[in-house]
KEFI-134720 format. One record per residue (C-alpha): x, y, z. Coordinates in steps of 0.1 Angstrom, whole numbers, plus 5000, padded with zeros to 4 digits. Each point is the difference from the previous one (the first is absolute). Layout:
BEGIN
XYZ
...
This chain:
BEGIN
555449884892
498749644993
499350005038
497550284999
498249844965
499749655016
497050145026
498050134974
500649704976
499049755028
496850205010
499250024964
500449634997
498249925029
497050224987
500049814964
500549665016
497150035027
498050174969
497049815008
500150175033
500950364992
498350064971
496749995016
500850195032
501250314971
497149934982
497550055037
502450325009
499650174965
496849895002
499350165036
502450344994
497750044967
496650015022
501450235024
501250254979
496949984976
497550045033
503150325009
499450164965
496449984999
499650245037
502850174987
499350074959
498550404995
497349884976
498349795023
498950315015
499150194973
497949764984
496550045024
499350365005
497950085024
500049655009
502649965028
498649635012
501849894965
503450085011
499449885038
498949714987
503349924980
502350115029
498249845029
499949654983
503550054985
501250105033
498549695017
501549804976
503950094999
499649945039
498949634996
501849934967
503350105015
498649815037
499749684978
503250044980
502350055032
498249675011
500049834968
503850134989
501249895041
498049664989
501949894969
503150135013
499949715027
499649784974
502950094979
502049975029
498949615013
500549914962
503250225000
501949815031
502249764986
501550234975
500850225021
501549735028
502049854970
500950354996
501550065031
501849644999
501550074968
501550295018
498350345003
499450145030
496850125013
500950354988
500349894968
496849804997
498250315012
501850254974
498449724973
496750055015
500050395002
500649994964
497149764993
497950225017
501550304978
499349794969
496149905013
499850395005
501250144973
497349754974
497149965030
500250385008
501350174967
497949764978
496850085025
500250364997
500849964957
496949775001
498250255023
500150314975
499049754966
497249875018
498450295023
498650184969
497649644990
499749945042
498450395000
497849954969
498549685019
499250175031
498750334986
497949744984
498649825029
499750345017
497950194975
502550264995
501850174967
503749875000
502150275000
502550014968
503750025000
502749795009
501150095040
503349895016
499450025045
503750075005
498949985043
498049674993
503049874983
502550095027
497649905030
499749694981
503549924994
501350125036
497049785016
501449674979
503250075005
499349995037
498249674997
503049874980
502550105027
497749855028
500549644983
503650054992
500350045039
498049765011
502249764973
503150145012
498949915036
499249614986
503549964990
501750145027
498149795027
500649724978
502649735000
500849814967
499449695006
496450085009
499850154966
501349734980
497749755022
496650205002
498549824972
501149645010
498550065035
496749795007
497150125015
498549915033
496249844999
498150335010
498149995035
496650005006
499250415015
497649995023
500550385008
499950094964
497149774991
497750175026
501050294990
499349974964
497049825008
498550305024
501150324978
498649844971
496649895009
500150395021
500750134965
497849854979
497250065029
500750364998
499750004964
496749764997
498250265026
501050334987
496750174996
500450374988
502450174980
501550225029
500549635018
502249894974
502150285000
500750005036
500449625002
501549924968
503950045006
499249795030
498649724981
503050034973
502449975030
498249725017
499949804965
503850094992
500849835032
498049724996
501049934967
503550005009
499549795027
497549764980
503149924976
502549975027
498349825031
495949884985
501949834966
502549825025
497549865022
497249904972
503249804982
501049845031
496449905006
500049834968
503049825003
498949875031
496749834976
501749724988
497549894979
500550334983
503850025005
501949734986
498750014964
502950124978
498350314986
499150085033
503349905023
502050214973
497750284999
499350075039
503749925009
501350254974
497450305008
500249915037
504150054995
499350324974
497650185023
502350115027
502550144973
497350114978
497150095027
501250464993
500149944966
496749794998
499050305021
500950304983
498249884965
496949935018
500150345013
501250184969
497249804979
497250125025
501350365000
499750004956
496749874999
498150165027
501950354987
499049904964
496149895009
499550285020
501550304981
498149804967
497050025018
499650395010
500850064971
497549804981
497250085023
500950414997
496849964970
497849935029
501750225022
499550324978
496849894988
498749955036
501350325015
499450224970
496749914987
499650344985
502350164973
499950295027
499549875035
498850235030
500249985037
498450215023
500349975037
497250185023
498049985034
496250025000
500150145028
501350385012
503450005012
501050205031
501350314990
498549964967
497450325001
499050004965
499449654996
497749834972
499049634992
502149914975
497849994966
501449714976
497850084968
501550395001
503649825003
499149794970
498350314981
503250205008
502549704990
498249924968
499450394990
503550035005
501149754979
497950104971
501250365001
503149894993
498849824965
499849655010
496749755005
498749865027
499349674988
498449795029
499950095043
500549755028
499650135037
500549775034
500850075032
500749825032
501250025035
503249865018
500949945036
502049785023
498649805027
500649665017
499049664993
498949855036
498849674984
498549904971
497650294986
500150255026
502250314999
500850265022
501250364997
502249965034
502349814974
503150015026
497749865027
501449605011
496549884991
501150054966
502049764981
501050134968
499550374985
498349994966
498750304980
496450004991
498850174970
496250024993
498650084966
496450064988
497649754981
500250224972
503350074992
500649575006
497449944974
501850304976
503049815003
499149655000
496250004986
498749765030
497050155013
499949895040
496650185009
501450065039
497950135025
501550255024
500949685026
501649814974
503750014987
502049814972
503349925015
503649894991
502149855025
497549925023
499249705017
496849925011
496650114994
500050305017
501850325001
500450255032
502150315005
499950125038
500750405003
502450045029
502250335003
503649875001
502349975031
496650165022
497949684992
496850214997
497149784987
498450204971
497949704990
500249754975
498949954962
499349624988
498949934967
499149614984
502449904975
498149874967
502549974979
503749875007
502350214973
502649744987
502050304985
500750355010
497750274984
502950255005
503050044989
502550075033
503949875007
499949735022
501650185031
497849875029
497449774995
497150134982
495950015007
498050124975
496550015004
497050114975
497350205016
496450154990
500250364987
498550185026
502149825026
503550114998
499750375011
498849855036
503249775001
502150294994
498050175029
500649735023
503449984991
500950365000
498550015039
501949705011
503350174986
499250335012
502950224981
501449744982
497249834979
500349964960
498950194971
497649894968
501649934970
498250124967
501349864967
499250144969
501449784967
499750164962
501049844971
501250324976
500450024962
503750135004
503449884992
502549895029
501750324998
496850214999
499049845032
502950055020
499850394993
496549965016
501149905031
503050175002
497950334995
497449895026
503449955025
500550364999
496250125006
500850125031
502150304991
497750064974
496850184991
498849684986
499249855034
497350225005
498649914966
500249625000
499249945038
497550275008
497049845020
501449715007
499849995037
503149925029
502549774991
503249955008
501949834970
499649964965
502349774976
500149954966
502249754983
499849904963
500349584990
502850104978
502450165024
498949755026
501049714972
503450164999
500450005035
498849645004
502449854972
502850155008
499949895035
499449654990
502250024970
502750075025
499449735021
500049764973
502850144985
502249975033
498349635008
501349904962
503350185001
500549835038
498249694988
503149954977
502550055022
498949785020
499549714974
503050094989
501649895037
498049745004
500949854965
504250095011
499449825031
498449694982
502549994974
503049985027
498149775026
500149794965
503850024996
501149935039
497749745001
501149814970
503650025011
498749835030
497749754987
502549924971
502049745026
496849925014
498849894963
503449815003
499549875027
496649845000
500649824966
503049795015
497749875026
498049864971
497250234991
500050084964
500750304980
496350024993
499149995038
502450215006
499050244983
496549985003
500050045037
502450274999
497850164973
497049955025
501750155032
501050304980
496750054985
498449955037
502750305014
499850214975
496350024994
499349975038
500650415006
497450124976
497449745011
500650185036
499650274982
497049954986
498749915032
501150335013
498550184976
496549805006
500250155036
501050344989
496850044977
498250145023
502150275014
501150134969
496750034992
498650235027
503350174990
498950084970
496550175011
501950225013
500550144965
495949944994
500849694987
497449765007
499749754973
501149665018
499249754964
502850264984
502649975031
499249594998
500950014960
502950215001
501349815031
499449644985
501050124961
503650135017
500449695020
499749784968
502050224980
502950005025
499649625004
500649974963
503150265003
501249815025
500049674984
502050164971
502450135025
500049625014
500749864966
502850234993
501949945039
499549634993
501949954970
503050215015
499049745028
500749684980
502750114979
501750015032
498949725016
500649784968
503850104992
């Protein structure tokens, strides 16, 4: 009987003696199994989907971007829990060597351990889970918030999200108890009682490993730097992440190595006793330290370029809806102005009986046209085959890059802007364009047949884009005279034979009607076509082929909550990732102090003073310790770039926002940061000083 209470006493004991170990590793796992089964019971809770009728993108959006996140929350945790683990057991070896001198068997050393691991289970995983259903009522509030939606009421327990929580940490749990299990047995106890009396070898310079991180970094932060549309960035962007998670590794591990030797060979430099102390004791530290250094470089570029970029979509959706919904009602209407084979009864498509028959509409059903805005413009694709001339054989080799070309009319540029450009019909306003002159050359595709060629003299160099597109290919936008763009879309349409593009009509009213009011307008007008009312509203309007309304308010709604959710999963992954890095700080912090605490020893009985000492030991571990965020910072200068062609994806185009949001999350991390710093340190000294 006092046999089978001894195990759980010792692992107990062990747990309350290495308290300054545990306790923070139970604090990360509740921490992490809370997230997980928030993120669970948000897909999972019943009201979420009750809350937007008729509205399904509000649900999707709360399950896609809850879905995406369990994947990478529990992704990190495995890494982060499998992290910390390792720790505990390099701080953990001589007790468990004097263990095993003292008398208990392997077995019996590994029985102690399975019941730590219970213990950490039952108060990471249990605690988690209690945490989990106090705090997922306040986590939904905040994100129905962000998202624009109603938050649903009542209290909702996910019984599945709790289990698949539970079972998947319980997992993780049993993968560390094996891999400790597997530590023990391979390991002999005089190894264990001598691990932390062992010196360390003077690192070698790595060639290999210095090229390398050299070559994948500068490749990175090329690709990054030249990014040049939106649908660039998403294809290269995981490749540039890769290329700069490899470099950075390799930076701290190899590049640190052979800049510190290079300064130790300066001897003017070297033997000053700041210096000597300083570049002998990071040159020693980096090829224990060089992962570690590592990993909170990476985790502090992964929270701020989530938190800058999720901040600014969702601060630039204002200009997004007010760009793409000028109109309390919006309408889009697609036609050919020509006849269409196998269109018999075609007619040119008359925009002022469209307009009559929108705006009569409207008023019949009691609400005021207030004020009328009409555009329209015409799209196609061609390729650039140097600067400022296009063709419409866009595949052809000739062409280097495929852009899209969108022409507009005088008139609607000075409706929108209220520059008058006074172009004659050879004249164009341009943005994009390099040059002074601008020349489109009609070419059927993949026959080559030479149709002729258009050129026009650019007069005006746009510096920003008159219309409002995602930044998926690179983007030409050219301002034309009136009377000028119905022969474009001839020549077009005869270089593409069946496959030319349609005009686009826009129509924008501003409506004295409430939100709701509005949205039962267009949701009336959506089901026209099984209706007499088509007849009615769209009588004499001529041929077209589609016709869209959309009203500001339901487009706001759409906007916010997919940029509420983005921000909401960049904040709520944002502090799980702080949270790490801080855990990983605070025990880099603790192992080094235990090892610098004979060092501090050490160097005073060879004469320095306490207060050299510890000024230099201050200054080394104020150099390491701030060196991963400055690489950081450095990463996220480079990134800039690509994150923002990212974001015009998402119509965001506002580069003076991205730039604020970037630098004010920088600074505000840096001053987190230095808190965290402050914090570590004095656990530091405290050791160090005993």
């Amino acid at each position: 009987m006092r046999n089978s209470s001894l195990y759980p006493k010792l692992a107990l004991q062990s747990i309350r003696n290495n308290r300054k170990f545990y306790f923070p590793y139970i604090l990360a796992l509740l921490g992490d199994v809370a997230a997980i089964y928030i993120m669970s019971a948000l897909v999972k809770d019943p009201g979420v989907k009750d809350i937007t009728p008729g509205r399904p993108n509000g649900y999707m959006y709360v399950e896609v971007f809850m879905s995406i996140g369990m994947v990478i929350a529990f992704m990190f945790s495995a890494i982060f829990v499998l992290y910390i683990n390792g720790f505990l057991m390099k701080q953990r070896k001589k007790e468990l060597g004097l263990y095993n001198i003292l008398g208990m068997g392997k077995g019996h050393i590994a029985l102690v351990l399975v019941i730590e691991t219970l213990l950490i289970a039952v108060l990471g995983i249990g605690g988690g889970i209690i945490t989990g259903l106090i705090l997922h009522k306040l986590v939904s509030l905040v994100l129905h918030k962000l998202v624009g939606m109603p938050a649903p009421f009542g209290f909702y327990i996910c019984w599945d999200g709790m289990a698949w929580t539970a079972l998947l940490f319980a997992g993780l749990l049993a993968v560390t108890l094996l891999l400790s299990l597997n530590k023990v047995r391979v390991s002999k106890p005089i190894e264990l009682l001598r691990s932390g009396n062992m010196g360390e070898r003077e690192p070698k310079t790595k060639w290999f490993a210095t090229l390398l991180g050299i070559v994948t970094l500068g490749w990175g932060y090329y690709i990054a730097v030249t990014t040049r549309t939106g649908m660039d960035a998403i294809v290269w962007y995981f490749v540039a992440v890769g290329l700069v998670i490899v470099g950075t590794y390799c930076l701290f591990e190899a590049v640190s190595i052979f800049i510190l030797k290079a300064l130790r060979k300066n001897k003017r430099f070297y033997y000053k006793t700041s210096h000597f102390i300083n570049v002998s004791g990071m040159l020693h530290r980096m090829n224990q330290n060089a992962v570690g250094l590592a990993n909170i470089c990476i985790l502090c570029t992964m929270v701020m370029v989530m938190l800058s970029g999720t901040l600014s979509l969702y601060l630039g959706t204002a200009d997004v809806i007010r760009e793409q919904y000028p109109g309390d009602i919006n309408v889009e209407v697609r036609y050919f102005p020509q006849p269409v084979e196998g269109e018999e009864d075609w007619a040119p498509f008359d925009p002022n009986a469209m307009l009559a028959g929108i705006t009569g509409f409207i008023e019949k059903q009691g609400a005021a046209v207030e004020n009328v805005r009409t555009s329209y413009d015409l799209s196609f694709g061609a390729g650039m085959v140097s600067d400022g001339v296009y063709t419409t054989d866009r595949f052809n080799a000739a062409a280097k890059e495929i852009v899209l070309i969108t022409c507009i009319t005088e008139s609607n540029y000075t409706a929108a802007t209220g520059e008058v450009l006074h172009l004659a019909p050879d004249e164009v306003a341009a943005y994009n364009v390099k040059g002074d002159a601008l020349t489109f050359r009609w070419t059927v595709p993949e026959k080559g047949t030479e149709l002729g060629e258009s050129t026009f003299r650019i007069v005006k160099t746009l510096q920003d884009n008159p219309q409002f597109n995602p930044d998926i290919t690179r983007l030409v936008t050219v301002v034309v005279a009136d009377d000028v763009i119905g022969d474009l879309w001839a020549r077009q349409a005869e270089a593409y034979v069946d496959n030319w593009s349609d005009m686009r009509w826009y129509a924008y009213l501003d409506v004295d009607a409430t939100e709701e009011e509005l949205e039962e307008l267009v949701k009336i007008q959506q089901g026209f076509y099984e209706t007499e009312l088509y007849e009615e509203v769209y009588a004499g309007t001529g041929s077209w082929m589609y016709c869209h309304w959309s009203s500001r308010s339901e487009g706001a709604a759409d906007a916010y909550g997919l940029a509420g959710g983005f921000l909401f999963l960049g904040l709520f992954l944002g502090f799980i990732f702080l949270l790490a890095t801080v855990l990983i700080i605070y025990y880099k912090q603790i192992s080094e102090g235990y090892e610098d605490k004979e060092r501090f020893e050490i160097m005073q009985k060879v004469g320095l003073s306490h207060s050299e000492v510890r000024r230099s030991i201050h200054s080394q571990i104020l150099m390491v310790f701030f060196l991963p965020i400055v690489v950081a910072s450095i990463h996220i200068v480079f990134d800039f770039n690509m994150v923002e062609k990212l974001l015009t994806m998402f119509y965001i185009h506002n580069t003076a926002l991205t730039a604020l949001c970037t630098l004010g999350t920088v600074l505000v991390f840096f001053i987190a940061y230095g808190i965290v710093y402050l914090l570590t340190a004095r656990t530091y000294y405290k050791i160090v000083e005993r």
